[in-house]
BALOBA-1460 file (C-alpha; in Angstrom, 3 decimals):
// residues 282
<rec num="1" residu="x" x="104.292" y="77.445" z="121.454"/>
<rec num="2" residu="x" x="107.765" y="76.705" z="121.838"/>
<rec num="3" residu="x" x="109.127" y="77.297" z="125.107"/>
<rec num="4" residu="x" x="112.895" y="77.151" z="126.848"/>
<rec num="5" residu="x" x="114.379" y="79.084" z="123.908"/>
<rec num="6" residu="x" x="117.169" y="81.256" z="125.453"/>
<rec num="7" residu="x" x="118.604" y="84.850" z="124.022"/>
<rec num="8" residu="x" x="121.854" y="85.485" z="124.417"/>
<rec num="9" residu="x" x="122.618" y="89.317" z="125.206"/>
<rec num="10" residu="x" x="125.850" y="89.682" z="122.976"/>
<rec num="11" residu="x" x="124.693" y="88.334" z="120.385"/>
<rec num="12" residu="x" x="121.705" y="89.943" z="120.205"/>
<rec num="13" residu="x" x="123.416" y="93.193" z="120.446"/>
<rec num="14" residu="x" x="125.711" y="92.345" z="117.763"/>
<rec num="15" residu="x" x="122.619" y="91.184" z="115.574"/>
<rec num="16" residu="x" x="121.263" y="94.942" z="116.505"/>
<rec num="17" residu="x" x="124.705" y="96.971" z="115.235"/>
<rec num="18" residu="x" x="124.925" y="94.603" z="111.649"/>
<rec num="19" residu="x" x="120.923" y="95.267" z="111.321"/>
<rec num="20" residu="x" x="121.353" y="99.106" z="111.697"/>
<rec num="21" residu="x" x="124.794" y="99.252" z="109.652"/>
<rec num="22" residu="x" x="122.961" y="97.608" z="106.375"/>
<rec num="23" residu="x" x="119.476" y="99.000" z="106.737"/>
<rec num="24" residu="x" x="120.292" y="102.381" z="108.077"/>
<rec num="25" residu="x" x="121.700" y="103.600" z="104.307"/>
<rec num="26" residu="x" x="118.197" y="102.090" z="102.565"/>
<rec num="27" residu="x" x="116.130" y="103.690" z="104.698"/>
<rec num="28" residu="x" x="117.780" y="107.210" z="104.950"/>
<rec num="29" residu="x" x="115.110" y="109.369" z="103.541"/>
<rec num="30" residu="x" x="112.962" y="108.848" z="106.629"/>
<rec num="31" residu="x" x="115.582" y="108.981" z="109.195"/>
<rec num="32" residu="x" x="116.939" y="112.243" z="107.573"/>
<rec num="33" residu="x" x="113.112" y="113.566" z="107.935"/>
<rec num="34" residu="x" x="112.847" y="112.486" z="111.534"/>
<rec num="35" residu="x" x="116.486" y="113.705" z="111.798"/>
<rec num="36" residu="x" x="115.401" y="117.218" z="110.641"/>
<rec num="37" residu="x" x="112.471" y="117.096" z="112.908"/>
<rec num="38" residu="x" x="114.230" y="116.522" z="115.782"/>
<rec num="39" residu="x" x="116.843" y="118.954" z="115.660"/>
<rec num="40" residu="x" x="114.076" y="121.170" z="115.197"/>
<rec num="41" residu="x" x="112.140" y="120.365" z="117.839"/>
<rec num="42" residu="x" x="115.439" y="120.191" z="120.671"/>
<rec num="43" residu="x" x="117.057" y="123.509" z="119.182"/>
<rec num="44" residu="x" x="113.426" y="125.117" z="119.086"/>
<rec num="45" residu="x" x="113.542" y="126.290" z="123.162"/>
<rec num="46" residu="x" x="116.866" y="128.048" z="122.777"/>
<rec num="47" residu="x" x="115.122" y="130.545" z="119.707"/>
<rec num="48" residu="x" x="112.028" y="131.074" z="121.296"/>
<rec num="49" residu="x" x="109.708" y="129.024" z="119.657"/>
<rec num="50" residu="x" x="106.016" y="128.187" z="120.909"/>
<rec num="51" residu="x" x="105.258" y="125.281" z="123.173"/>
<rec num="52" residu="x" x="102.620" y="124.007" z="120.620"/>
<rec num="53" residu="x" x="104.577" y="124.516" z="117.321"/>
<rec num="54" residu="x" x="107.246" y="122.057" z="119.216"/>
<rec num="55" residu="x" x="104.359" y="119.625" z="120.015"/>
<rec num="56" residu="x" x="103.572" y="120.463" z="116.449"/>
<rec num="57" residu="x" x="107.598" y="119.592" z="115.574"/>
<rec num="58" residu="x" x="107.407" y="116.112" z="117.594"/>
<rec num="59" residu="x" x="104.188" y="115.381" z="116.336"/>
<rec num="60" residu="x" x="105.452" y="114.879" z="112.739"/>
<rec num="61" residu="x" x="108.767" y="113.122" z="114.262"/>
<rec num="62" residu="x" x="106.091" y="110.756" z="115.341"/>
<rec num="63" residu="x" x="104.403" y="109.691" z="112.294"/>
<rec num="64" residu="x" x="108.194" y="109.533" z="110.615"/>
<rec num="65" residu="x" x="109.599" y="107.528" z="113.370"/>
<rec num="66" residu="x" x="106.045" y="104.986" z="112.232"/>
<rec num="67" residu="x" x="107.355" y="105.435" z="108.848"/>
<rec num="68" residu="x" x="110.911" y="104.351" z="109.544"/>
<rec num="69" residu="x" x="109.602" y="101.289" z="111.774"/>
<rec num="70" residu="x" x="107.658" y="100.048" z="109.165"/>
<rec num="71" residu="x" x="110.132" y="100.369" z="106.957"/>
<rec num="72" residu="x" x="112.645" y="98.200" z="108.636"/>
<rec num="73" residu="x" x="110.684" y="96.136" z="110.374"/>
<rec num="74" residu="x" x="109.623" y="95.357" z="106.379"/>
<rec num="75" residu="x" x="113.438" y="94.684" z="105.905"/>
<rec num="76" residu="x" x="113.994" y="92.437" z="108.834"/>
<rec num="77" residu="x" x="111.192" y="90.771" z="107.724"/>
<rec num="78" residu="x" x="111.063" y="90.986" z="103.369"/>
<rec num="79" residu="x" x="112.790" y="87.729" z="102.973"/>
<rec num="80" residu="x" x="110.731" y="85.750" z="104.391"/>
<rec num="81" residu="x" x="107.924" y="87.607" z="102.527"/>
<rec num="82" residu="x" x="109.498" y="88.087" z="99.378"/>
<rec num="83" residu="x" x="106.110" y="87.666" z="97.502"/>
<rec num="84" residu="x" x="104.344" y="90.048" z="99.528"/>
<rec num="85" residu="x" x="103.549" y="93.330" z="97.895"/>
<rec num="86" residu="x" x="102.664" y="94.740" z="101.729"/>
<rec num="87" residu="x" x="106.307" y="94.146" z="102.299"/>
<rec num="88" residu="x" x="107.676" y="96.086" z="99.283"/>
<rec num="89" residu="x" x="109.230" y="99.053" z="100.448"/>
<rec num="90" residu="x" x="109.385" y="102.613" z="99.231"/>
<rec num="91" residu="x" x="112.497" y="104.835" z="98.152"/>
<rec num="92" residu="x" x="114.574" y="105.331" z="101.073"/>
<rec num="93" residu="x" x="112.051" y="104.012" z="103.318"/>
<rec num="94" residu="x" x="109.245" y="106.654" z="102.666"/>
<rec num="95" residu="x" x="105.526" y="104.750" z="102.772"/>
<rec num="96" residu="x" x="102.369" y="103.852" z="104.274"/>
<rec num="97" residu="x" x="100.678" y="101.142" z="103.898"/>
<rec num="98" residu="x" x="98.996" y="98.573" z="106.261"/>
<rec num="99" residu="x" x="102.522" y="97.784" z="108.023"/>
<rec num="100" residu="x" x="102.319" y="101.094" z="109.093"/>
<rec num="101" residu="x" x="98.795" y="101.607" z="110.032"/>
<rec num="102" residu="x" x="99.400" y="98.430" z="111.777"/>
<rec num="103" residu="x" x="102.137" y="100.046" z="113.789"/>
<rec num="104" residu="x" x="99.634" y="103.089" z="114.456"/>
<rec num="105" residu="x" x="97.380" y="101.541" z="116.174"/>
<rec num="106" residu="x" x="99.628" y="99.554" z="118.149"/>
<rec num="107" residu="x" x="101.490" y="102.676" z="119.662"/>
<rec num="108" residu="x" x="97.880" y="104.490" z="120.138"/>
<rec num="109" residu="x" x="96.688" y="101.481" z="122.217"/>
<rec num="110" residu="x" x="99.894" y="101.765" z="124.255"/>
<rec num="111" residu="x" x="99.722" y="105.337" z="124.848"/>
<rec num="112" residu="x" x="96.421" y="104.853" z="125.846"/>
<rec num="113" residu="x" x="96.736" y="102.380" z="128.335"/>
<rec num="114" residu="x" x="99.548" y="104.099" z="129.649"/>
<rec num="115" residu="x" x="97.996" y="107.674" z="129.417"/>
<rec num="116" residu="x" x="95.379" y="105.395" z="131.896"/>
<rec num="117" residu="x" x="97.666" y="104.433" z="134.236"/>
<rec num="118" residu="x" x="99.163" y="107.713" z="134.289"/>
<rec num="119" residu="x" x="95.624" y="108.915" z="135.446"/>
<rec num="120" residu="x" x="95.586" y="106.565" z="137.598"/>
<rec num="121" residu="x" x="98.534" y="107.415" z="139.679"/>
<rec num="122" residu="x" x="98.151" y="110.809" z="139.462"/>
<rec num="123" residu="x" x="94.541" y="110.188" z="141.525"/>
<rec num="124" residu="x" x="97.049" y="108.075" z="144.113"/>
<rec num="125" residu="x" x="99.360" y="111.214" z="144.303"/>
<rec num="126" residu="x" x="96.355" y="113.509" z="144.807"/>
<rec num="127" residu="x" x="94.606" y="111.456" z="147.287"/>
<rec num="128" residu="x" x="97.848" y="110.825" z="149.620"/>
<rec num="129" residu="x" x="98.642" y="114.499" z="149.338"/>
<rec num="130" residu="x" x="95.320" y="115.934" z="150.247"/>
<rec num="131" residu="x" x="95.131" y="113.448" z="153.419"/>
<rec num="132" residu="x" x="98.339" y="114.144" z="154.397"/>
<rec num="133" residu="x" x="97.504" y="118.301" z="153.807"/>
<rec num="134" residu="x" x="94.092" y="117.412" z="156.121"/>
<rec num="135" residu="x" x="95.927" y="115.887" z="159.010"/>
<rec num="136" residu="x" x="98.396" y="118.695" z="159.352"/>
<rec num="137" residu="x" x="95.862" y="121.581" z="158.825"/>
<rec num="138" residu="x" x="93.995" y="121.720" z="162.229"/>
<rec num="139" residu="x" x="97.468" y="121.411" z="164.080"/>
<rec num="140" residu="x" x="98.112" y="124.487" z="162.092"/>
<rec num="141" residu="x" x="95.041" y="126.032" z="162.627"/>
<rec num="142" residu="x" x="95.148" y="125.910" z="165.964"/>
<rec num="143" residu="x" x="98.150" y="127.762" z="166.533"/>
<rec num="144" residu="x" x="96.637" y="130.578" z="165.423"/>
<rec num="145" residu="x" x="97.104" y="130.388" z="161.460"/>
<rec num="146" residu="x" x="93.821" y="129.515" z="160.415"/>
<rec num="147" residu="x" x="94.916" y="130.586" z="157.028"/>
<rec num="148" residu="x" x="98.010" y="128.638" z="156.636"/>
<rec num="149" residu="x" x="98.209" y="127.634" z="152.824"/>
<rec num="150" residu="x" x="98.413" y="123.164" z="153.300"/>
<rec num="151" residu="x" x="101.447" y="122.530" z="150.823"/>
<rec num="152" residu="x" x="102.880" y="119.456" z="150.810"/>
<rec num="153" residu="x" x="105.512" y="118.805" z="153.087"/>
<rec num="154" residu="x" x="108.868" y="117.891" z="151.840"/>
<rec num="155" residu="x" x="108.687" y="114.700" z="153.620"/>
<rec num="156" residu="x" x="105.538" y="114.113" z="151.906"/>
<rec num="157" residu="x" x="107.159" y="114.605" z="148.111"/>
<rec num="158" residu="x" x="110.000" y="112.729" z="149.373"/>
<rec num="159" residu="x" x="107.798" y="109.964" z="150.406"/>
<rec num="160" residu="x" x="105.591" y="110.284" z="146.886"/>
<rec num="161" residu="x" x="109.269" y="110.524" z="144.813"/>
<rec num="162" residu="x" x="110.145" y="107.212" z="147.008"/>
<rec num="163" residu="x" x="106.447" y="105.395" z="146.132"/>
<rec num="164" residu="x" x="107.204" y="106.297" z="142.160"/>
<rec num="165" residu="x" x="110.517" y="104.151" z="141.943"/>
<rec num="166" residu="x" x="107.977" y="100.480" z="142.246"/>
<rec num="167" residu="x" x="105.841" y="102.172" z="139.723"/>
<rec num="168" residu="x" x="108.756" y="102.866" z="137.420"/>
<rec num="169" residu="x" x="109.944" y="99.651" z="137.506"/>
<rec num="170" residu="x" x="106.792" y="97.871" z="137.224"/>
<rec num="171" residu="x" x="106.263" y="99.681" z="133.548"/>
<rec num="172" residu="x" x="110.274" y="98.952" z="132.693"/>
<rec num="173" residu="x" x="108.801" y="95.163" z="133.520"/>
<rec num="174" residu="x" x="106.025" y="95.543" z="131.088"/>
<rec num="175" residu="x" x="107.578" y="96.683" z="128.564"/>
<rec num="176" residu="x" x="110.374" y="94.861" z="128.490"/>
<rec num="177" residu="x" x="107.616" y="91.800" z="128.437"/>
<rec num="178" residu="x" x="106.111" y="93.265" z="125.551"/>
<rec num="179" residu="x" x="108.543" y="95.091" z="123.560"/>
<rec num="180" residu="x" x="108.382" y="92.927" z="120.968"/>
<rec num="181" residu="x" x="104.797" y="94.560" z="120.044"/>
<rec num="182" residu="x" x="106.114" y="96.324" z="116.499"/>
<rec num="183" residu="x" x="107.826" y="93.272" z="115.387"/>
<rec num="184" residu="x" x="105.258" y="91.442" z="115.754"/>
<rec num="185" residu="x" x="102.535" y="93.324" z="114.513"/>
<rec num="186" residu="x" x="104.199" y="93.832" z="111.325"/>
<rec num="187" residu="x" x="105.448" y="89.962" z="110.649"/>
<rec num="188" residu="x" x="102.080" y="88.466" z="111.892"/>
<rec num="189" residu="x" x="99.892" y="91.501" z="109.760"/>
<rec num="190" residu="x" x="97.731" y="92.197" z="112.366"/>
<rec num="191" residu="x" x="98.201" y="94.239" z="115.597"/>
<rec num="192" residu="x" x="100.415" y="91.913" z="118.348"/>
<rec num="193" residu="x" x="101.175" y="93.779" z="121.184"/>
<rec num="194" residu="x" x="100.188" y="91.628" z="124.653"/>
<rec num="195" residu="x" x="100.456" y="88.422" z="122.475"/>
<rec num="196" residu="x" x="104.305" y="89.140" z="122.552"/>
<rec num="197" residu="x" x="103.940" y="88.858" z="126.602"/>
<rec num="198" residu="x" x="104.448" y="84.878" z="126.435"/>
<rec num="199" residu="x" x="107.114" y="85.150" z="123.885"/>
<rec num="200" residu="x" x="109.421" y="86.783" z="126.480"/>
<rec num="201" residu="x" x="108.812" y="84.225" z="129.165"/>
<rec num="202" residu="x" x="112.204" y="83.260" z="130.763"/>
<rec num="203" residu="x" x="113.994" y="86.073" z="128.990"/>
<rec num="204" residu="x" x="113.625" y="89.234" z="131.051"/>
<rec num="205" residu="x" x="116.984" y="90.011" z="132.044"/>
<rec num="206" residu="x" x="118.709" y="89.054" z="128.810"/>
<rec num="207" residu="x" x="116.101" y="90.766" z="126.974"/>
<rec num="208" residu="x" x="116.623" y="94.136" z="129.485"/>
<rec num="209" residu="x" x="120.319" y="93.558" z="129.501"/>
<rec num="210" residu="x" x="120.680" y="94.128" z="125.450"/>
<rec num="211" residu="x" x="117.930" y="97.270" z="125.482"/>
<rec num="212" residu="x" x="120.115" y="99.135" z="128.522"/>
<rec num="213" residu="x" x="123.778" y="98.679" z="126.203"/>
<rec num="214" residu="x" x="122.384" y="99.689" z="123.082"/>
<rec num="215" residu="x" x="120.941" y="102.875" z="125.438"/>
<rec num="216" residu="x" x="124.374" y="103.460" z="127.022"/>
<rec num="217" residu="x" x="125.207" y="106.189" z="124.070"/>
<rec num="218" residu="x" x="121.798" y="108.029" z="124.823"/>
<rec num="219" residu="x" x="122.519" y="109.625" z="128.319"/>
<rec num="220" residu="x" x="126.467" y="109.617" z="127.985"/>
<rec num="221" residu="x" x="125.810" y="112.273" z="124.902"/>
<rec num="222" residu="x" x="122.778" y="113.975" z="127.465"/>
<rec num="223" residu="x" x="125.740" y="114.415" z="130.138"/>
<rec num="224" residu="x" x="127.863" y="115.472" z="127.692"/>
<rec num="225" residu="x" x="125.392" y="118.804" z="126.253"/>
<rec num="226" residu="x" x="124.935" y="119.399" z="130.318"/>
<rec num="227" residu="x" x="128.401" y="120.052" z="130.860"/>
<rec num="228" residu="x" x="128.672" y="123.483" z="133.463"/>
<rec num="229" residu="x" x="130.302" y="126.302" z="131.039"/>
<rec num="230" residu="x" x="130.080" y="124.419" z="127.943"/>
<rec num="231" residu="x" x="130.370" y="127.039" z="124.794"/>
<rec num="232" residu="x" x="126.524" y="127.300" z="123.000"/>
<rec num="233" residu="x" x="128.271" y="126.487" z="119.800"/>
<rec num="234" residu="x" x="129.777" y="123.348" z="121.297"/>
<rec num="235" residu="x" x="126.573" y="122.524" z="122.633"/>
<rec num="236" residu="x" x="124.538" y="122.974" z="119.678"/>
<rec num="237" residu="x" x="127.218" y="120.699" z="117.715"/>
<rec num="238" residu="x" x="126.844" y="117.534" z="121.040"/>
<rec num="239" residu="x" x="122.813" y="118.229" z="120.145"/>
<rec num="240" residu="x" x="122.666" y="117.790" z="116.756"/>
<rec num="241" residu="x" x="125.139" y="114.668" z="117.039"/>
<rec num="242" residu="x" x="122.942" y="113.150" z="119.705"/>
<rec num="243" residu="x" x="119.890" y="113.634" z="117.468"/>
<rec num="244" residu="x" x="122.153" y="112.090" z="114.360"/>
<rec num="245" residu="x" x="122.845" y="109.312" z="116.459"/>
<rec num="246" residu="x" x="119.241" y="108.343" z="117.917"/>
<rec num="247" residu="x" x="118.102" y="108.412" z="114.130"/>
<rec num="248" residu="x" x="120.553" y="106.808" z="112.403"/>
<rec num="249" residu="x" x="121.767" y="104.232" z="114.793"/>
<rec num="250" residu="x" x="119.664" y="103.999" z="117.952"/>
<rec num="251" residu="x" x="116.452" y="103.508" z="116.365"/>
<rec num="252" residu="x" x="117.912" y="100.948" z="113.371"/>
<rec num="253" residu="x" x="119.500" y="99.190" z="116.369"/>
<rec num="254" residu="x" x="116.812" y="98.588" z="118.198"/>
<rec num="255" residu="x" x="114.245" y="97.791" z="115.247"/>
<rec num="256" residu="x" x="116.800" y="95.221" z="114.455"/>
<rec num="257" residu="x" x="117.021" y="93.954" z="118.007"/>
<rec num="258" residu="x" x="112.998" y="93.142" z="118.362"/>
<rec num="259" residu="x" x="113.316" y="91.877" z="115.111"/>
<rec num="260" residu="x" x="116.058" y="89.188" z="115.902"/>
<rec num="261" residu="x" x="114.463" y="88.545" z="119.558"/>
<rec num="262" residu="x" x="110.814" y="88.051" z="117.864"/>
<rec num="263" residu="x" x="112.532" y="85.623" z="114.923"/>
<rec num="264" residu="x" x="114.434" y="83.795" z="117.696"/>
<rec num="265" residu="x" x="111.133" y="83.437" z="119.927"/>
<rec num="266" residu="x" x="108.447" y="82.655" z="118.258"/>
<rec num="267" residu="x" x="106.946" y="79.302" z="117.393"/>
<rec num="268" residu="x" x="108.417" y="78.055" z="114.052"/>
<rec num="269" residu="x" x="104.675" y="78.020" z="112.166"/>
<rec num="270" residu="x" x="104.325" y="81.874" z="112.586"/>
<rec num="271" residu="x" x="104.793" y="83.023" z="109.006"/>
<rec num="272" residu="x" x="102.330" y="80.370" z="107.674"/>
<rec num="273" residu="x" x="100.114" y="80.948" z="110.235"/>
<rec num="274" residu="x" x="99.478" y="84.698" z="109.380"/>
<rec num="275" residu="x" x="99.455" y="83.830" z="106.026"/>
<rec num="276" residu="x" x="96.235" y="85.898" z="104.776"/>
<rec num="277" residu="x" x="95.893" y="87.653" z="107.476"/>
<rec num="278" residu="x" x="94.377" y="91.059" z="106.411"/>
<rec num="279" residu="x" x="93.602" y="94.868" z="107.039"/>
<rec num="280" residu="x" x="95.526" y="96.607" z="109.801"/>
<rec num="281" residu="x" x="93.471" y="95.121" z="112.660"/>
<rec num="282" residu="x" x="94.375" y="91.431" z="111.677"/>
């Protein structure tokens, strides 16, 4: 492998907005689905509906979102494969094929290991609570409240609030190491998600620096819908445009982005090494 190769942050973004700007329009039948979902899904508290028919809501934004990523990932991608029939895309971006189961089981494995370390940190929070909660019980019980419900302090949650900021940004720092996983797994036709770890090295902070700008419209449109005494009507419109804007733009831009990061990193014999390469596990 190829290493020293340098990414430079504006042009990357700039490689991110002309990606999502031509693909955006040829993929627009699932971005209007996961569009339609979505508004669905953040309008859905305000009229009452169930907490499991909006899982149910977000659920199918899911598999659309898969659907979208394969299909511009097979756009970034499709000239280098012109030949390829698993890089033929469908009208307006709607298919599934192994690009897309690829992608599957790529997020699943994610979500897995970070459903694990989730676990894992909840045990920390539950262990340092309950000793803390043990400590101060006697000294309460011997005052003469031997029934004294053991909450946690607010010193405590401050303390656990203060211990979650490391853990934070160690899983920023992982995935910015590997958030090249759904570029690669579609290029290389098999699922590449801690493979992309070395193809990062020595480009962190350009790498972070170019996924925070093209995030800057995301909360700016959040503060905006959270304005005190905002009309409903206003902030229906700000909710519908921030959900217009993370389908249409946000997630083009940053397919486009691991796209252009992966083709500038990896090692020049890539696409004929995964050259018959098949099924979605590789």
């Amino acid at each position: 492998m190829m290493l020293g190769r340098k990414i430079a942050v504006q042009a990357s973004v700039k490689a991110a907005f002309e990606f999502a700007r031509v693909n955006a329009p040829k993929t627009a039948g699932a971005l209007s689905i996961i569009l339609l979902f979505e508004i669905a899904a953040s309008l859905a508290p305000g009229y009452g509906l169930s907490k499991p028919a909006i899982l149910v809501l977000k659920g199918f934004e899911a598999v659309f979102s898969i659907i979208a990523q394969g299909a511009l990932y097979r756009l970034a991608f499709a000239q280098e494969r012109s030949g390829d029939p698993e890089f033929r895309m469908g009208r307006l971006g709607l298919q599934w094929g192994r690009p897309e189961t690829r992608l599957l089981g790529a997020h699943l494995l994610l979500f897995f290991l970070v459903f694990l370390a989730m676990l894992f940190w909840v045990m920390i929070v539950i262990v340092t609570l309950g000793a803390g909660m043990f400590v101060s019980g006697p000294g309460a019980a011997s005052l003469g409240s031997a029934t004294a419900p053991l909450e946690p302090t607010q010193q405590q949650m401050g303390q656990l609030l203060l211990a979650s900021v490391p853990v934070l940004l160690l899983v920023l720092g992982v995935y910015v190491r590997i958030c090249l996983y759904g570029a690669a797994t579609v290029a290389e036709r098999k699922i590449a998600v801690f493979s992309t770890w070395s193809l990062t090295r020595g480009n962190f902070w350009p790498i972070l620096g170019a996924v925070v700008l093209l995030a800057i419209p995301i909360p700016a449109l959040s503060l905006l819908s959270a304005l005190p005494g905002e009309p409903q009507a206003a902030t229906i419109v700000v909710e519908i445009l921030s959900c217009a804007l993370d389908a249409f733009l946000i997630l083009p831009m940053y397919c486009g982005l691991y796209a252009h990061i992966y083709t500038a990193l990896r090692p020049t014999a890539a696409a004929d090494a995964s050259v018959g390469v098949r099924g979605p596990w590789g």
